[in-house]
C-alpha positions as CSV (number, residue, x, y, z in Angstrom):
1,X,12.8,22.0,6.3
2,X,16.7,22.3,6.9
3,X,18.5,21.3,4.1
4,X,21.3,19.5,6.3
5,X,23.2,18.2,2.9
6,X,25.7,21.1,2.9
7,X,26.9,20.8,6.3
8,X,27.6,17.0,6.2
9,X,28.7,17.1,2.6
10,X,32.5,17.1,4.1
11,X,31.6,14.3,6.9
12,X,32.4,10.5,6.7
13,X,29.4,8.7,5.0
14,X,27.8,6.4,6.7
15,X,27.3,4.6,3.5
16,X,29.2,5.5,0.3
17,X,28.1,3.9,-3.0
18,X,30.4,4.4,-5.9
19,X,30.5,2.8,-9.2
20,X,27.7,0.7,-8.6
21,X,26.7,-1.7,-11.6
22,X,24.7,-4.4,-11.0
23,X,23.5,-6.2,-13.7
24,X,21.3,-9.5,-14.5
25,X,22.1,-12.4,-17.0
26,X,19.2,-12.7,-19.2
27,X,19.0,-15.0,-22.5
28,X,19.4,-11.8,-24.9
29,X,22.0,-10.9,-22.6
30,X,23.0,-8.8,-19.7
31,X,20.8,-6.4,-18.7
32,X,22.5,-3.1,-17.2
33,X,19.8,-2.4,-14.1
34,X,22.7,-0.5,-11.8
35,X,25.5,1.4,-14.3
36,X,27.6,3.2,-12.1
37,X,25.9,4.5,-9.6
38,X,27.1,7.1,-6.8
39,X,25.0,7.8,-3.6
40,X,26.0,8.8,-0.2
41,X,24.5,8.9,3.1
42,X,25.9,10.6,5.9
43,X,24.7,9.9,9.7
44,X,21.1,11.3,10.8
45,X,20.3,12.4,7.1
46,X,17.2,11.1,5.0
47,X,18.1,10.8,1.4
48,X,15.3,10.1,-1.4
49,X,16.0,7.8,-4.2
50,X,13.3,8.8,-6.8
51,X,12.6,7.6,-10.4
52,X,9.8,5.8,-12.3
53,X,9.5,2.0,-11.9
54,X,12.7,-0.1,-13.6
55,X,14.9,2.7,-13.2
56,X,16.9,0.6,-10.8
57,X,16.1,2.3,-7.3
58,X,15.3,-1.4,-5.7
59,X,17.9,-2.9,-7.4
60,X,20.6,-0.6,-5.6
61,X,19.2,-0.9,-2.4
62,X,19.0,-4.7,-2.9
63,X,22.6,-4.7,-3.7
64,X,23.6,-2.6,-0.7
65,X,22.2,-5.5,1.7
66,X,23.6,-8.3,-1.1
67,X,20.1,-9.6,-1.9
68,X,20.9,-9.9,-5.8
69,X,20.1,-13.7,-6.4
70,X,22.7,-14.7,-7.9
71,X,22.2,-16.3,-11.0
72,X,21.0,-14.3,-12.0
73,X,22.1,-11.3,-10.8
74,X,25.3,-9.9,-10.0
75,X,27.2,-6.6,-8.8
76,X,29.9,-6.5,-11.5
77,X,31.5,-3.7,-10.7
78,X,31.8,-0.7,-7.8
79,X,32.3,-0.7,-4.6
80,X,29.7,-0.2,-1.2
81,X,31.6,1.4,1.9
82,X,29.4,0.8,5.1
83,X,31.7,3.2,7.5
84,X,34.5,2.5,5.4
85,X,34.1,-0.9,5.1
86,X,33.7,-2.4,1.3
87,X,30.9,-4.9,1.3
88,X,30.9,-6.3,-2.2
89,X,33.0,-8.7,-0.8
90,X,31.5,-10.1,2.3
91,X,30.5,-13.8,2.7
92,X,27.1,-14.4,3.2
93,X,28.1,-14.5,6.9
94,X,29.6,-11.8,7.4
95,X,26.3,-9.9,5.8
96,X,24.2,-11.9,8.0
97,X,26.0,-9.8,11.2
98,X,25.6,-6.5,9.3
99,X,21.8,-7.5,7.7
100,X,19.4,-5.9,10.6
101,X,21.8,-5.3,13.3
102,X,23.3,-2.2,11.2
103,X,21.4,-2.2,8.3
104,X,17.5,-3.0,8.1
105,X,15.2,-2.8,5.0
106,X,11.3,-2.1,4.9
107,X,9.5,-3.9,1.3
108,X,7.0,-2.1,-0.3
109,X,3.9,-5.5,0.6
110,X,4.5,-6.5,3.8
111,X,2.5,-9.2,3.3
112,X,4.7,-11.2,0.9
113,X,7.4,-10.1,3.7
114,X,5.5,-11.9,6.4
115,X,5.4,-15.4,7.0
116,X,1.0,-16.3,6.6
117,X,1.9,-19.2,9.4
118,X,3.6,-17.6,12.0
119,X,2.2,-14.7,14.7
120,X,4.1,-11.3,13.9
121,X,5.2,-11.8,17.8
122,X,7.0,-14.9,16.5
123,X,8.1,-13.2,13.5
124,X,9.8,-10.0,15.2
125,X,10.8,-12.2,17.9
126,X,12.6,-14.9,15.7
127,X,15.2,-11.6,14.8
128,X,15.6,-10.2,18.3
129,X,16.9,-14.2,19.3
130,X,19.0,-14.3,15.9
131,X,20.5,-10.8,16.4
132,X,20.6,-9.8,19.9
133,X,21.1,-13.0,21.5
134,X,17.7,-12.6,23.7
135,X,16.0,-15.8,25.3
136,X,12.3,-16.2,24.6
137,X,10.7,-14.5,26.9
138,X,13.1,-11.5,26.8
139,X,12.2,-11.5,23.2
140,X,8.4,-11.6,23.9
141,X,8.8,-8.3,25.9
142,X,10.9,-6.6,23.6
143,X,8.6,-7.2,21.0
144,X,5.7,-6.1,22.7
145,X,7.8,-2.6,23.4
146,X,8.6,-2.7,19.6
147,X,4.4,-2.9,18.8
148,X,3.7,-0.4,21.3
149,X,6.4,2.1,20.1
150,X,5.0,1.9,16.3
151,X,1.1,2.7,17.8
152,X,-0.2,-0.9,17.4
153,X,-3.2,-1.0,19.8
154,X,-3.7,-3.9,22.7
155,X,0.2,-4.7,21.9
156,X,0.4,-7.4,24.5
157,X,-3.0,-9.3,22.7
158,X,-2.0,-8.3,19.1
159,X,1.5,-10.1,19.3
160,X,0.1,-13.1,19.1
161,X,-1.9,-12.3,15.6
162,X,-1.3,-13.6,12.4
163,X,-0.6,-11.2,9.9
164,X,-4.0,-11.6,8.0
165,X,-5.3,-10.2,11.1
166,X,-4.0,-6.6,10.5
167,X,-4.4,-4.3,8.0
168,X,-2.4,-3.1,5.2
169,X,-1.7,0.1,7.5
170,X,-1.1,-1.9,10.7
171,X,0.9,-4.6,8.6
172,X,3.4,-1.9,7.6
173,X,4.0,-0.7,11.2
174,X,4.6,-4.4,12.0
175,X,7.3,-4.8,9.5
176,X,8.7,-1.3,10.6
177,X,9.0,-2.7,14.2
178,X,10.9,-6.0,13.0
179,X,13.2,-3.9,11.2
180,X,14.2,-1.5,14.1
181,X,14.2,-4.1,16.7
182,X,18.1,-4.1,16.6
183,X,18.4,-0.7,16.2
184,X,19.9,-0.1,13.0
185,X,22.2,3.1,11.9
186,X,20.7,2.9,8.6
187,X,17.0,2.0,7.8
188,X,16.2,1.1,4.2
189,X,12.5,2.0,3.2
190,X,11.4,0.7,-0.2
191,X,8.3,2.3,-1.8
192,X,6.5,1.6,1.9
193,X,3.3,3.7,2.0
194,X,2.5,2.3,-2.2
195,X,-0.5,0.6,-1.2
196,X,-1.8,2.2,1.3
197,X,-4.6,4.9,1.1
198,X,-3.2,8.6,1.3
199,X,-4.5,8.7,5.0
200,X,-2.2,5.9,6.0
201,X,0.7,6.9,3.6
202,X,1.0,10.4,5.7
203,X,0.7,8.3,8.9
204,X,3.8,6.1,7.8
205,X,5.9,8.5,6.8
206,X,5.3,10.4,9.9
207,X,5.6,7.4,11.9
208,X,9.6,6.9,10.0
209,X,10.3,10.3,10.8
210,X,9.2,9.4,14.5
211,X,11.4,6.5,14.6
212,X,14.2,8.3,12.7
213,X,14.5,11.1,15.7
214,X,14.5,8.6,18.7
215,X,16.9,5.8,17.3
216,X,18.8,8.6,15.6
217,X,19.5,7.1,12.4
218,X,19.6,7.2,8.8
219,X,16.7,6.4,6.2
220,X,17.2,5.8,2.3
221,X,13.7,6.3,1.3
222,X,12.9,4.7,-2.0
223,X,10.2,6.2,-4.0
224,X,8.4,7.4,-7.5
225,X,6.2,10.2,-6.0
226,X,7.8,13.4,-5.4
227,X,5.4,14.4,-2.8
228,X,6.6,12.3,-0.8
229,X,10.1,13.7,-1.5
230,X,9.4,16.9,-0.5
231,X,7.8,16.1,3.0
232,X,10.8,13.6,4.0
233,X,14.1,14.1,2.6
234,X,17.5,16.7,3.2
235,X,18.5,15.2,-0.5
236,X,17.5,14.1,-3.2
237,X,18.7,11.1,-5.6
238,X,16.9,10.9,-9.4
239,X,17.6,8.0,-11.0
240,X,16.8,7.2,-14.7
241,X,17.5,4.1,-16.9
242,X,20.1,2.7,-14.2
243,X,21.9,6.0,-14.2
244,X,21.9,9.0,-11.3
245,X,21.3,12.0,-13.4
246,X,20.2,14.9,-10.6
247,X,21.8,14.5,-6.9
248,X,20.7,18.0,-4.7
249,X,19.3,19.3,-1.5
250,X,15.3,18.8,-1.1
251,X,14.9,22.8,-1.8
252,X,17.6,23.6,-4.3
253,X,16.1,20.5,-6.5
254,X,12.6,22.0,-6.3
255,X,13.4,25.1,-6.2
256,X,15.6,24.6,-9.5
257,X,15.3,21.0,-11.0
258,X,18.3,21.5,-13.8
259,X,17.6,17.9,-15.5
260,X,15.3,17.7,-18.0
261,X,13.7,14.4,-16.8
262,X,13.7,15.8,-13.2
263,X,11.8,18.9,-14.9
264,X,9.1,16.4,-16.3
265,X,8.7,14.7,-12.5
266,X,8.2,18.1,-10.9
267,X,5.6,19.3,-13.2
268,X,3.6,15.7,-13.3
269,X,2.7,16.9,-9.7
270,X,-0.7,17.2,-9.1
271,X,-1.0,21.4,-8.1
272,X,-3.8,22.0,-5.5
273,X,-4.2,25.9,-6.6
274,X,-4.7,25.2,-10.1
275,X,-7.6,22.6,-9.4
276,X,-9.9,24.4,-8.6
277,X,-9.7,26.6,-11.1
278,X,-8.5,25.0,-13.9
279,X,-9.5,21.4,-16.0
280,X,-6.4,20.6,-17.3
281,X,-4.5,17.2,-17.9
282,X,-1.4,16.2,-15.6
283,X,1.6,17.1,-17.5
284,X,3.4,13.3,-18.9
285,X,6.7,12.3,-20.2
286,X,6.3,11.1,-23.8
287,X,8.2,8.2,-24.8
288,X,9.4,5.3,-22.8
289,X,12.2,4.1,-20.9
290,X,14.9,2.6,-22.8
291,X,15.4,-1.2,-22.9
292,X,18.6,-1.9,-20.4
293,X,19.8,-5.0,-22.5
294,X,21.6,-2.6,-25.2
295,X,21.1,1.2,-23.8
296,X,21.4,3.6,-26.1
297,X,25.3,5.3,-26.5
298,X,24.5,8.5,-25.5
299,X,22.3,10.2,-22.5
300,X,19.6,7.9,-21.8
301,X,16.8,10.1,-21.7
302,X,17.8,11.8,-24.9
303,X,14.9,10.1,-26.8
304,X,12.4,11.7,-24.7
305,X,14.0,14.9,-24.1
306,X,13.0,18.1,-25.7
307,X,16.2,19.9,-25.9
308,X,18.3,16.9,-26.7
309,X,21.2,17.5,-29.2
310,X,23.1,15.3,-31.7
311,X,26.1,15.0,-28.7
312,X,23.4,14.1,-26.3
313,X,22.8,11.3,-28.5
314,X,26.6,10.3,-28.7
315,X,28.0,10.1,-25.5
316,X,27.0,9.9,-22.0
317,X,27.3,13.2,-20.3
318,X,28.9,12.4,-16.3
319,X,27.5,13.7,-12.8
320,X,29.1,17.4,-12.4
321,X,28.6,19.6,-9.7
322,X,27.2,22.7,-10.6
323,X,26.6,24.6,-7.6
324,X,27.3,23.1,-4.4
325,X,25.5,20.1,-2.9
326,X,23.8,20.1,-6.6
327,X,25.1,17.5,-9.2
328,X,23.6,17.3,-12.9
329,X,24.2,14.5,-15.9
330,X,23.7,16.9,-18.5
331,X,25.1,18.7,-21.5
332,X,22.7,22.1,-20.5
């Protein structure tokens, strides 16, 4: 894999998050889900946003497309340059031009994405008239090109099905063909192979690195298993507890993972040449993740790290580069 990250480090982003915080009024108070966050994308480049689940990896994507509900939820702080342009403070109009035309999003159940009472033709076809202005029957066609293009068999029968009619598999390729039916520059993928089996997983993260060649743009791939990481992206982004605390290349993060919690992920992988040979237990992360409504002073993952020190426990260490293309959030 060519770890692209280097060369485009010094290009214009095609989306530049900085100082994210998003946060969510509770009745104990405001929970911190996004606290500053910083992640760029840059044109053609696949960049992995990986963590355990709460970390805030949906919730940043959510904010890019200004999904928050709000109550109760709300981007307090930080801004979210889309080619230079700030979108915090868009209308709900003005995102409704930018939502799928430049910037499209795949959930992790397509079937709470897809309407039970409408034909996925209707579905896919309902955007194309919103977006690109197409009559009904132009719709119709280009939705049947969209079906065909994500390997959907019988295309011109199957676009009049319901979506209980396809499988969990098929579903995902459906909701992958309603989100680049405008051709996007940026395609937003969150968790999208979760539930399938490992068979269809590895067929939809083929099929997005398909579609990612011949429309030529961008994927933010949201995820918690770093297999997956390693097959897809040029970078990597490792959230923890609302925080980025490890931003590299693909290879120089495996190759050497320098924070502690990014450590624990690595080694939590299953290893295929120590199966056979050895009965041992999955390496775990003890502890827990910290509770976002009062976060701790210090590093966030102090309380479960093994080489934590009293100033880890004091004060927040920041995102420093420490070889190039390779940002840590540790004292070590």
């Amino acid at each position: 894999m060519v770890d692209i990250s280097a060369s485009t480090a010094t290009a214009e982003p095609l989306l530049d998050i900085r100082g994210l915080k998003t946060h969510f009024a509770t009745d104990d108070g405001m929970v911190q889900s996004v606290d500053g966050v910083d992640i760029r994308i840059n044109k053609g480049e696949t960049v992995c946003v990986v963590g355990e689940s709460g970390c805030g990896k949906t919730v940043t994507a959510m904010s890019v497309l200004k999904l928050i509900a709000m109550p109760p939820g709300k981007i307090v702080d930080g801004q979210i340059l889309w080619q230079g342009r700030d979108l915090v403070p868009l209308s709900a109009k003005e995102m409704n031009k930018i939502r799928s035309k430049e910037i499209a999003i795949v959930f992790q159940e397509p079937m709470t994405s897809l309407n039970p009472v409408y034909t996925v033709g209707d579905q896919i076809g309902e955007v194309l008239q919103l977006h690109e202005g197409l009559n009904k029957r132009e719709a119709l066609e280009r939705t049947i090109e969209m079906l065909r293009l994500v390997h959907i068999p019988n295309p011109e029968r199957r676009v009049h099905d319901y979506p209980h009619q396809f499988s969990g598999g098929m579903r995902q390729r459906v909701m992958i063909a309603m989100a680049l039916s405008c051709s996007p520059k940026l395609l937003i993928a969150d968790e999208p192979t979760t539930a399938l089996d490992v068979t269809i997983q590895a067929q939809i993260l083929e099929l997005l690195q398909e579609m990612k060649d011949k429309f030529g743009m961008s994927i933010m791939l949201i995820t918690h298993a770093m297999g997956v990481v390693a097959e897809t992206a040029q970078r990597v982004v490792v959230m923890y507890a609302g925080k980025v605390v490890e931003e590299a290349g693909v290879e120089q993060l495996f190759g050497n993972p320098r924070h502690p919690y990014t450590q624990g992920l690595i080694r939590s992988i299953p290893r295929l040449d120590l199966a056979a040979t050895h009965h041992t237990r999955l390496e775990t992360i003890a502890g827990s993740v910290p509770r976002l409504l009062n976060p701790p002073p210090g590093c966030r993952f102090a309380a479960r790290c093994a080489h934590a020190m009293d100033i880890c426990r004091q004060s927040q260490p920041p995102l420093r580069e420490i070889e190039p293309g390779h940002k840590v959030a540790c004292v070590l």
